[in-house]
C-alpha positions in Angstrom: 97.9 208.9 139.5 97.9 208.2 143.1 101.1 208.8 145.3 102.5 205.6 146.8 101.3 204.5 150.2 97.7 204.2 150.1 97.5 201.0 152.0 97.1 199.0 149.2 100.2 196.2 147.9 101.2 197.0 145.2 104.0 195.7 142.7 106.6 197.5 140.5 107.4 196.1 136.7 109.9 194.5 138.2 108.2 192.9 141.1 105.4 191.3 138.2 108.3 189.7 136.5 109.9 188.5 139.6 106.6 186.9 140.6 106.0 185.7 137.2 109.5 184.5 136.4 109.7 186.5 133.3 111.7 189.3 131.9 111.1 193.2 132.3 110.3 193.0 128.5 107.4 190.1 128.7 105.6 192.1 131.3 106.2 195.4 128.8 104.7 193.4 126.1 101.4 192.3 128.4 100.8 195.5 129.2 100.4 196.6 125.6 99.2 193.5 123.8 96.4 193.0 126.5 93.6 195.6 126.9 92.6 194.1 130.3 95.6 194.4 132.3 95.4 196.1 135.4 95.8 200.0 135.8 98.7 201.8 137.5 97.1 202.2 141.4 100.2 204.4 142.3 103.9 205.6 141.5 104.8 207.8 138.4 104.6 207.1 134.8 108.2 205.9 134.6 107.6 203.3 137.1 104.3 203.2 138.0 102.6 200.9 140.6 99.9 197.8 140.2 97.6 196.4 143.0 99.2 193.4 143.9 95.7 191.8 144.3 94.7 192.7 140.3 97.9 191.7 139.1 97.6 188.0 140.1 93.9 187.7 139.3 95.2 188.7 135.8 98.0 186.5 135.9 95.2 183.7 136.9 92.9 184.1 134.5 95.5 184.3 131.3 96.8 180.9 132.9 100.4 182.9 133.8 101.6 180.7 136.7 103.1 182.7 139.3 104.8 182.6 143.1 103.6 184.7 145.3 106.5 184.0 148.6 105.8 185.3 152.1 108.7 187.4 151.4 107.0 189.2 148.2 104.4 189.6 150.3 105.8 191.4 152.9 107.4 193.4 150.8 104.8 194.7 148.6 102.5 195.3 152.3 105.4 197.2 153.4 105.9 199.3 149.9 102.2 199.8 150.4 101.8 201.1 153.6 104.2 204.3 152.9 105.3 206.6 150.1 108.7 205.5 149.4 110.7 208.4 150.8 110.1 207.0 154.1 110.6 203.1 152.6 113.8 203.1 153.9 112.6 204.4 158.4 109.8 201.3 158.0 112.6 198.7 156.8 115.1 200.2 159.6 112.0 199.2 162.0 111.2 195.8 160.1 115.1 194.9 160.7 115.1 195.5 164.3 111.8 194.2 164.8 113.6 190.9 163.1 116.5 190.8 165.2 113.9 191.4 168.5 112.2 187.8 167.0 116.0 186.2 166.1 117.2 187.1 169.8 114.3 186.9 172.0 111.2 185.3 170.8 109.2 184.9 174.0 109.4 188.7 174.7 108.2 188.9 171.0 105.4 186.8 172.1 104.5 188.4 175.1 103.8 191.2 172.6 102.3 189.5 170.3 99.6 188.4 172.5 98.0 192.2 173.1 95.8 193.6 171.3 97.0 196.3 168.7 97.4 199.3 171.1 99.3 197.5 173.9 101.8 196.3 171.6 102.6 199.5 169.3 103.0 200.7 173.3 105.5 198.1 174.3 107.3 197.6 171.0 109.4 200.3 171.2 110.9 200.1 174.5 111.6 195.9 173.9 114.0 196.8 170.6 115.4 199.8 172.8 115.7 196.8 175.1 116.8 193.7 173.0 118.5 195.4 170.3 120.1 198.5 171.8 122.3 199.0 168.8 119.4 200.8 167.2 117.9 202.3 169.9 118.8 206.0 168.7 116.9 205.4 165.7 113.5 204.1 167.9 111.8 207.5 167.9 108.2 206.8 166.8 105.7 204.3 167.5 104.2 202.4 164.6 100.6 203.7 162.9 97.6 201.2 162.0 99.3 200.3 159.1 102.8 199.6 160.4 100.8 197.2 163.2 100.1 195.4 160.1 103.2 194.6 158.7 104.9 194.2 162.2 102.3 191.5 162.7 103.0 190.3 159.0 106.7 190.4 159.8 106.5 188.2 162.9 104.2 185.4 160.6 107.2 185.5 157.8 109.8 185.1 160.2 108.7 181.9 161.3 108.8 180.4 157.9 111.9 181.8 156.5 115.4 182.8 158.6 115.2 186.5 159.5 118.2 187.2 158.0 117.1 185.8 154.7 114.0 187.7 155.1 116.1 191.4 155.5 118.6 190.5 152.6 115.8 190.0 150.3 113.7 193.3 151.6 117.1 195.1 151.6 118.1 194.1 148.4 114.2 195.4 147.0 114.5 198.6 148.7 117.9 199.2 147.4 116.3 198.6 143.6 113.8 201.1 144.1 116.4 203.8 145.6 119.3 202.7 143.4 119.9 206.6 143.0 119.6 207.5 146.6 121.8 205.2 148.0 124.4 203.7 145.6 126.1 201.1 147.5 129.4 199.8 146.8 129.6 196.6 144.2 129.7 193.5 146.2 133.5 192.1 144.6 134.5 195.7 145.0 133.8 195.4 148.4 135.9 192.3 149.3 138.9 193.7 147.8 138.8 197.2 149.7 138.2 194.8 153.1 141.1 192.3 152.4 143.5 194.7 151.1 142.7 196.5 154.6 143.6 193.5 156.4 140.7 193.7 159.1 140.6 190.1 160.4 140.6 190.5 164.3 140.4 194.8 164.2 138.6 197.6 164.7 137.1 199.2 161.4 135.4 202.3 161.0 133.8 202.9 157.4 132.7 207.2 157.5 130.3 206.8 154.6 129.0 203.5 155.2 125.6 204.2 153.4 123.0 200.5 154.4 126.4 198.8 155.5 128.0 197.0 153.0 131.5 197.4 153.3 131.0 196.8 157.4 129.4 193.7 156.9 132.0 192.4 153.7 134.4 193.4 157.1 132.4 191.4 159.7 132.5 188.7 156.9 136.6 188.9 157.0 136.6 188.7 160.6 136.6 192.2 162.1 135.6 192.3 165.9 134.6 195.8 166.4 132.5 197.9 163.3 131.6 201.6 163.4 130.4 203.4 161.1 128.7 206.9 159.7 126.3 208.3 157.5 124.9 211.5 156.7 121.6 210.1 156.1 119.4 208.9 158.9 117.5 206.2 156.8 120.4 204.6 155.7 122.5 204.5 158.9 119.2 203.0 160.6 119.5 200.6 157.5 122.9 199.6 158.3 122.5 199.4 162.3 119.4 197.0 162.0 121.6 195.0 158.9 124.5 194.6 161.2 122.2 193.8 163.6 120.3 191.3 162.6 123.9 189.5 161.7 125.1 189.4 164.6 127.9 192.2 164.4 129.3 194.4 167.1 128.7 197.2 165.4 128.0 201.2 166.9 126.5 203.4 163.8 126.5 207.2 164.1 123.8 209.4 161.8 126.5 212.4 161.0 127.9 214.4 158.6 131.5 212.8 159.0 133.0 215.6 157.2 131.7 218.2 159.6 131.0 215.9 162.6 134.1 213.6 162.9 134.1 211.1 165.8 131.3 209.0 167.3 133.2 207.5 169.9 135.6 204.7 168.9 138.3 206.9 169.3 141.6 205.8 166.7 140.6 202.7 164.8 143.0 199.6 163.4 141.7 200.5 159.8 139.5 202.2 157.8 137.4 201.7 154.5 135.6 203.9 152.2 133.7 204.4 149.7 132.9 208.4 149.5 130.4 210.0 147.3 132.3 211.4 144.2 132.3 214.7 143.1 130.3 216.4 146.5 131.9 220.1 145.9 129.0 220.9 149.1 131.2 219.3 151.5 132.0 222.8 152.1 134.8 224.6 154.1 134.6 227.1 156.6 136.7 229.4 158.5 138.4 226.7 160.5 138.9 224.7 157.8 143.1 225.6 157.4 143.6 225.0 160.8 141.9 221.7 161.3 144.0 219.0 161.9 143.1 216.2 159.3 144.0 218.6 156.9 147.8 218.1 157.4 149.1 216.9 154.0 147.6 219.6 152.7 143.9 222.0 153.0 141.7 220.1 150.2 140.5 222.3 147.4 136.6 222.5 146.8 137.3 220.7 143.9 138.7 217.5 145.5 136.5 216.6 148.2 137.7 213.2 148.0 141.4 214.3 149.2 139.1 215.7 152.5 137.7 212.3 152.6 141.1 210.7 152.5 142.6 212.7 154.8 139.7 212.1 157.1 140.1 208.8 157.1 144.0 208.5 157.8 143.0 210.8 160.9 140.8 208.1 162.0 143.2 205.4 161.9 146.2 204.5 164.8 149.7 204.9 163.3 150.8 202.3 161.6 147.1 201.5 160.5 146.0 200.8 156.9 142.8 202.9 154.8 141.6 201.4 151.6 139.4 204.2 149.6 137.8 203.9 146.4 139.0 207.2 144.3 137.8 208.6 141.0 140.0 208.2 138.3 140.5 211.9 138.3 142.0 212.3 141.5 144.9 210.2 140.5 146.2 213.3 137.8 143.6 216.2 138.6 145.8 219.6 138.7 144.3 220.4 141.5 145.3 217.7 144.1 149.1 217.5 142.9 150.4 219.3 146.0 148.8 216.8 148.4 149.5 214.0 146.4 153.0 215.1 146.2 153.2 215.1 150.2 151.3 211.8 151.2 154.1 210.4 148.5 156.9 212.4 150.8 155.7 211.2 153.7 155.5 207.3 153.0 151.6 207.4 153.3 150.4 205.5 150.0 151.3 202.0 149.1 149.3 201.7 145.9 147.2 202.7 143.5 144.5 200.0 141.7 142.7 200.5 138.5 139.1 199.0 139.4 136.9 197.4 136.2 134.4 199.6 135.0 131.0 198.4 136.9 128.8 199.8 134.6 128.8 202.2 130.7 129.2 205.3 131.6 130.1 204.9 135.2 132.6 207.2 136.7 136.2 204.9 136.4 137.5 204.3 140.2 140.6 203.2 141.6 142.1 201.6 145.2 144.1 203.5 146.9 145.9 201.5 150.0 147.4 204.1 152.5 149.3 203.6 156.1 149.4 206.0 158.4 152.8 206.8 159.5 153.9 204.6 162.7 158.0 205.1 162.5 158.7 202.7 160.8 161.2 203.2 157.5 159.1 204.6 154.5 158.1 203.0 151.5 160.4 203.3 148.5 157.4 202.4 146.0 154.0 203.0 144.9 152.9 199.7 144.0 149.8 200.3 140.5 148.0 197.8 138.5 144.9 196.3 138.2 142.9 195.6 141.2 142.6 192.0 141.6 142.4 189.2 144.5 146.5 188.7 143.3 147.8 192.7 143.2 146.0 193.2 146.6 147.5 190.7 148.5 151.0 192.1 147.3 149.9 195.6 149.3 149.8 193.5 152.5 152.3 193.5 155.2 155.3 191.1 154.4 155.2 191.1 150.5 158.1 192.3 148.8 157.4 195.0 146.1 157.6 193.2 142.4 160.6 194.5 140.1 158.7 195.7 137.1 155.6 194.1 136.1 154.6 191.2 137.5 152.7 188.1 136.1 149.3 189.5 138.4 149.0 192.9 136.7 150.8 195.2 139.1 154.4 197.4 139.1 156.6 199.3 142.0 157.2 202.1 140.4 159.9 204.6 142.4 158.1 207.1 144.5 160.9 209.6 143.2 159.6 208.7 139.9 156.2 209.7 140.2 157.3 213.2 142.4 157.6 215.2 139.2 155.1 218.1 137.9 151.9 216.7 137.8 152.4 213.8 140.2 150.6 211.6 138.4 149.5 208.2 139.7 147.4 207.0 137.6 148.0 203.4 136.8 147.3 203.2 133.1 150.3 205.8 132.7 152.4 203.4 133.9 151.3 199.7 132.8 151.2 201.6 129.3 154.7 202.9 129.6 156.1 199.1 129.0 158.8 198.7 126.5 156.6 197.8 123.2 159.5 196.6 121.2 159.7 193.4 122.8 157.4 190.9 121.6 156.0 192.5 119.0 157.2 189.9 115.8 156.0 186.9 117.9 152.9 188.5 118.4 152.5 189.4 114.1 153.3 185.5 113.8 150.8 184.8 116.4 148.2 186.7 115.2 148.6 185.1 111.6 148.2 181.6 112.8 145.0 182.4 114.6 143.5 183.7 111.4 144.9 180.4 109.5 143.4 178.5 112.4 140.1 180.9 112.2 139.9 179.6 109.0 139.9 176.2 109.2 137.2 176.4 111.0 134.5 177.5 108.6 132.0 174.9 107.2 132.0 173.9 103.5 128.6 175.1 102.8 126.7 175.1 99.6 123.2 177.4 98.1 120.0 175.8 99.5 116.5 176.7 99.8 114.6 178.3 102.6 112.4 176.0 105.3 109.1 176.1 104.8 106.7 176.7 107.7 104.6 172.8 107.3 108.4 171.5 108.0 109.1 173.5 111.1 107.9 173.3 114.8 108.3 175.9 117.9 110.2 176.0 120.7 107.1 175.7 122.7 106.0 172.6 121.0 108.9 170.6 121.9 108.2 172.1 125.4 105.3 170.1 125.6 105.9 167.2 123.9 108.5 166.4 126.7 112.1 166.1 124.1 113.0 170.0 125.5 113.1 171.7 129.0 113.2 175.2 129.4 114.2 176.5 132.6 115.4 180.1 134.4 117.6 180.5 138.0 115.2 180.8 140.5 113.6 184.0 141.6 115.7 186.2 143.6 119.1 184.7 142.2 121.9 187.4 142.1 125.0 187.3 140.2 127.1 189.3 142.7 130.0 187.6 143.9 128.4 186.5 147.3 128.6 182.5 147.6 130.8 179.7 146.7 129.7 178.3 143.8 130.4 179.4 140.6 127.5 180.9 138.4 127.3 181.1 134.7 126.4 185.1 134.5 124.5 186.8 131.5 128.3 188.6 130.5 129.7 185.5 130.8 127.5 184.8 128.0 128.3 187.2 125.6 131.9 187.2 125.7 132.3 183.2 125.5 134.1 183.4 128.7 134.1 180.8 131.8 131.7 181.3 134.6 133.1 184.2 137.1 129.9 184.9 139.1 129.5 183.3 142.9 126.6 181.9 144.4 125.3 180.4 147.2 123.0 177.3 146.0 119.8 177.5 146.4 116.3 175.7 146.3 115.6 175.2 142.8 119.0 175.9 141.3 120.0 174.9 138.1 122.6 173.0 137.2 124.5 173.2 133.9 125.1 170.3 132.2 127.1 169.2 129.1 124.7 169.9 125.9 123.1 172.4 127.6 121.8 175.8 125.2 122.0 179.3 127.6 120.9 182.5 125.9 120.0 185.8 127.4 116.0 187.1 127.8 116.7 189.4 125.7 119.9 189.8 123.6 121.1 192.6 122.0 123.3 191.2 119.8 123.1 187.1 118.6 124.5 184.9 121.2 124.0 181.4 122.3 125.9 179.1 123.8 126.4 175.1 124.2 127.6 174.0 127.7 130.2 171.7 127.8 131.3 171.5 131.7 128.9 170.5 134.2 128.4 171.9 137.8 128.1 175.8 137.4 124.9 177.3 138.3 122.5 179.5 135.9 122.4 182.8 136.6 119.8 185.5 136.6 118.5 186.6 133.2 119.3 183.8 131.1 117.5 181.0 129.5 118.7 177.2 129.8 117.5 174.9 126.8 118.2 170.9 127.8 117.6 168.9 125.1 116.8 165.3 125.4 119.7 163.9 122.7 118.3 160.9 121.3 115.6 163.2 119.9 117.3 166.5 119.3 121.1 167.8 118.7 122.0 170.4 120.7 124.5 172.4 118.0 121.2 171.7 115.4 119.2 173.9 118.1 121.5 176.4 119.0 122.4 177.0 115.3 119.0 177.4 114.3 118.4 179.8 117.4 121.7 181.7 116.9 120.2 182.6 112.9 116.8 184.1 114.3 118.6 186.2 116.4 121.0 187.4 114.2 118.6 188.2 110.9 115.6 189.5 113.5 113.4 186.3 112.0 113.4 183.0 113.0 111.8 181.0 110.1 109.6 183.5 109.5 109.0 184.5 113.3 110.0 187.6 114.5 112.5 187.9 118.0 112.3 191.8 117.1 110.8 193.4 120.6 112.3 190.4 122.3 109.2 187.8 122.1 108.7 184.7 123.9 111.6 182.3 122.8 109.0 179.7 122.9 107.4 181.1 119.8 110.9 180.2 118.0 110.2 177.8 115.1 113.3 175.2 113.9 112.9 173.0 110.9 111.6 169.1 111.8 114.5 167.0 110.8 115.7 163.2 111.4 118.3 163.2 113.8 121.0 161.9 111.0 120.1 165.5 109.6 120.2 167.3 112.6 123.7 166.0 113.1 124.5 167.0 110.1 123.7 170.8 110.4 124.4 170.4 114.1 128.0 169.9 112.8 128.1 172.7 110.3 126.8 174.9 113.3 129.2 173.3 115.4 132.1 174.9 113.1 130.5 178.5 113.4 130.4 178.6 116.5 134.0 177.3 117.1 135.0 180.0 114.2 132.7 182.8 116.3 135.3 182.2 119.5 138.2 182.1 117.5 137.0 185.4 115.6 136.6 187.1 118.8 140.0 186.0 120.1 141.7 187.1 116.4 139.9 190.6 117.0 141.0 190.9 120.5 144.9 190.0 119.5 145.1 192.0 116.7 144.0 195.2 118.5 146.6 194.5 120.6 149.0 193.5 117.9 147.8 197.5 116.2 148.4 198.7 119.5 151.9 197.9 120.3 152.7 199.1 116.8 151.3 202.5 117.8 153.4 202.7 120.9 156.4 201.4 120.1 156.6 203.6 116.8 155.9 206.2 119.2 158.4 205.3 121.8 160.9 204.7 119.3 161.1 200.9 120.4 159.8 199.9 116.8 161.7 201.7 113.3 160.1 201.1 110.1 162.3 198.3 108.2 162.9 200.9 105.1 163.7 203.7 107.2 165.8 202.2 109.7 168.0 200.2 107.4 168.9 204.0 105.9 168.8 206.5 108.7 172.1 208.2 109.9 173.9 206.8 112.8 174.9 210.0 114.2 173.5 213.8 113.3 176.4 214.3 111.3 174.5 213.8 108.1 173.9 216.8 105.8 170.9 218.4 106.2 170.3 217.8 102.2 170.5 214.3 102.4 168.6 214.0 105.8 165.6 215.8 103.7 166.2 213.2 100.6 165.1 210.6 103.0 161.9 212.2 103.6 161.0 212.8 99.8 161.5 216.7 100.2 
């Protein structure tokens, strides 16, 4: 197979699904049901590469409709053009070349106006020029196929906002290289930048990877950004980003570690997301002596206490660092006797258990830090469960909670957590509650939800199976106008990043409200009471009915709208729902996730629909209620455990006949326990 960057566009999996507004799976399932579809032009065998041209001639003549945006275009010229090691130098270029058109279009069109040669001769000194904040990354002039795509770019522009036309480009790239550069999760983000408190600062992010903590920051209202990589591509990502949004932003390619500094001198605060786990961060014969290192010299095994340290070096007394931390580093063995000294010294203010983004991702937490200023030290360590609510209480001004508080977060003593192991992470201490309290109430509780549960179920009697002459598809009722299937339009994202709230594929399966954002969008769709959502391709049976209006569909999902004088909604999802969970749907298979069009669902009056849509009605209610009885009583079994082993909780036998004192004879004391 051909290596990537032979000129040619060409289109990942992905990419044909995008286009095609499908899932992964469907274009998976072309590619083996249909003899004729286009060979791999490029890539590897894991994720091998189409010609762009074949795929929508393919797409054309099986009558697949497709979008083809300037945008996709763009991209898949650009992904083209060059192998994709150096994907990431021709977007650097394509996002300065974008802020050159955004900030001074008439010297663009000087340029535009020569003929190849003069302009790959001019181009670079007009972004050294007009964008100067990327003008150490302007080093080479652009080939025959780069003339191309800066040509290409200029024509995009001018139909689509520059900024709108990085984001999207960025966002690609960052697919393709999710292993190269990892960036930090978007609601992550926010919290590191407002528990830093950077509105009207200066903030310097050392590992700042494409950007995107500096631009969450530019977002909140910082007025100066720096920033550092050790990788080239991505700082040149980042400058052009920050860029091209209009941030006053200075971004260093460096080894932080190694090369500390880059000329913004102390900083107001500082946020970071570190690679985990880098034991080549290395330590040479200055290392004891250098002076970032003065809570402590940071064993190979902890790099991230060199990346801490770092940081609060970077920062002016009395100025905040928010880090993301491995799990680990809160108890690792290793890193007790720094831990132990930034907790002497008054340095950290808290400790925040982040939600797992991912299975199997390495567990993080927040750690808020200040660097001494005078000022008296803290008392507490405040740890919980990073939220928007336990951040704000890390901010200047909020008095520390006594005990838990309502949002999820304690002050526990610092002379509390100064003992052997100087262990701060937060689980040891949320879990370290009394379990005594509460626990009968929650028995009784537990017992009227299965009561409740109960009522719930559907009287339901032996019947006999639907016979395919009295059923009709999905697809059918497509066309015949009584059922609309839609999907969020292409490029929707279910990142926190907008105001509105969208419905998200997890949302889904844990019958929970919408907690995506969203920006609106053309073509967004808007859920409405009645409305049937379901994943592409569920793993486990799940469908849902909406009953609030206003949210918007996110990515991945499917929305069935029925028209209800025809069709019952709960009769639909019910009949749905059974395929899923038996692998058949009236004899049609959903095994291999197949088109949900090919569905089939008995044809029934609507007094009969209602009927079952009633009895499917009750499941579903008995489904929630299920999952909120399995949820409770897990919590019920786990108080029992700890407060049995915290000696909150006796057994009733036993503690109506144990001693009162230790004065009981050793004979009787081993009656008790049946010796």
């Amino acid at each position: 197979m051909e290596p990537a960057g032979t000129g040619v566009a060409t289109v990942a999996t992905g990419d044909i699904a995008r286009l095609a507004n499908v899932g992964r799976a469907a274009v998976s399932n072309w590619r083996r049901r249909f003899p004729d579809f286009p060979t791999p032009v490029g890539g590897s065998t894991a994720s091998p590469q189409y010609s762009l041209t074949e795929v929508t001639g393919w797409l054309t003549r099986h009558g697949r409709s497709f979008t083809v945006r300037p945008t996709d275009r763009l991209w898949q010229e650009l992904r083209g053009a060059t192998g994709d090691m150096h994907l990431g130098d021709r977007l650097g270029y394509v996002g300065g070349l974008l802020t050159l058109l955004a900030r001074a279009p008439e010297r663009w069109r000087h340029l535009a106006d020569q003929p190849d040669g003069a302009l790959v001769g001019g181009l670079a000194d007009a972004l050294r020029a007009v964008v100067p904040e990327i003008a150490e990354f302007v080093v080479d002039d652009p080939d025959e196929a780069g003339t191309a795509i800066v040509r290409l770019t200029a024509e995009v522009a001018q139909r689509e906002d520059p900024r709108a036309v990085f984001d999207f480009l960025h966002e690609r790239y960052l697919e393709v290289h999710s292993r190269r550069h990892d960036g930090t999760q978007t609601a992550h983000a926010h919290l590191l930048v407002r528990a830093a408190d950077v509105s009207g600062g200066r903030v310097l992010d050392p590992a700042c990877g494409t950007g995107g903590l500096l631009d969450a920051a530019r977002d909140s209202g910082a007025v100066e950004l720096y920033g550092q990589d050790v990788s080239r591509t991505a700082a040149r990502l980042a400058a052009a980003r920050l860029a091209l949004h209009g941030a006053p932003a200075r971004i260093v390619a460096a080894d932080s570690l190694h090369r500390p500094g880059g000329g913004h001198g102390t900083v107001d605060a500082v946020i970071c997301d570190p690679p985990f786990g880098d034991r080549s961060w290395g330590q040479d014969g200055e290392a004891p002596q250098d002076p970032r290192w003065s809570y402590g010299l940071p064993p190979r095994a902890e790099p991230e206490l060199a990346w801490l340290q770092h940081c609060l070096a970077q920062v002016r007394p009395g100025g905040r660092v928010v880090i993301l931390m491995p799990a680990a580093a809160a108890s690792r063995r290793s890193g007790r006797r720094i831990r132990g000294n930034l907790l002497r010294a008054g340095v950290l203010l808290a400790v925040l258990s982040l939600p797992p983004t991912a299975p199997g991702a390495t567990a993080a937490d927040l750690w808020v830090l200040r660097r001494p200023d005078g000022e008296p030290r803290v008392s507490h360590v405040l740890v919980g469960e990073a939220n928007t609510d336990t951040v704000l209480a890390t901010l200047p001004g909020q008095a520390p909670p006594t005990g838990r508080s309502e949002t999820g977060v304690q002050a526990v003593p610092i002379i509390d957590l100064l003992d052997e192991q100087v262990d701060l992470s937060p689980y040891r201490w949320l879990s370290a509650a009394d379990p005594s309290e509460g626990y009968r109430p929650a028995v009784e509780q537990w017992t009227a939800s299965v009561v409740d549960l109960l009522s719930h179920l559907p009287d339901l009697t032996t019947g006999t199976r639907h016979g395919v002459a009295d059923t009709t598809t999905i697809g059918d009722l497509v066309r015949a106008g009584v059922l609309l299937l839609r999907q969020a339009p292409v490029g929707t994202s279910d990142v926190h990043d907008g105001t509105e709230p969208l419905l998200t594929a997890k949302d889904v399966r844990l019958g929970r409200p919408p907690t995506g954002r969203a920006h609106r969008r053309d073509g967004a769709v808007i859920l409405q009471p009645g409305d049937l959502v379901t994943p592409l391709a569920p793993r486990t049976p799940v469908v849902r009915v909406i009953t609030e209006a206003g949210a918007l569909l996110g990515p991945r999902l499917y929305l069935l709208r029925v028209a209800p004088e025809r069709i019952d909604p709960h009769f639909l999802a019910g009949f749905l729902r059974a395929g899923q969970g038996a692998g058949t749907s009236v004899g049609t298979s959903l095994a291999g996730q197949a088109d949900l069009r090919r569905v089939r669902v008995p044809r029934l009056p609507l007094a009969a629909q209602r009927t079952y849509g009633d009895a499917f009605r009750r499941l579903f209610t008995a489904d929630e209620r299920l999952r909120e009885v399995t949820v409770r009583g897990q919590q019920l079994v786990e108080q029992g455990f700890h407060g049995l082993g915290h000696g909150g909780l006796r057994p009733i036998r036993t503690a109506t006949n144990l001693p009162q004192s230790d004065a009981a004879e050793p004979s009787e004391r081993q009656s008790r326990w049946g010796g």
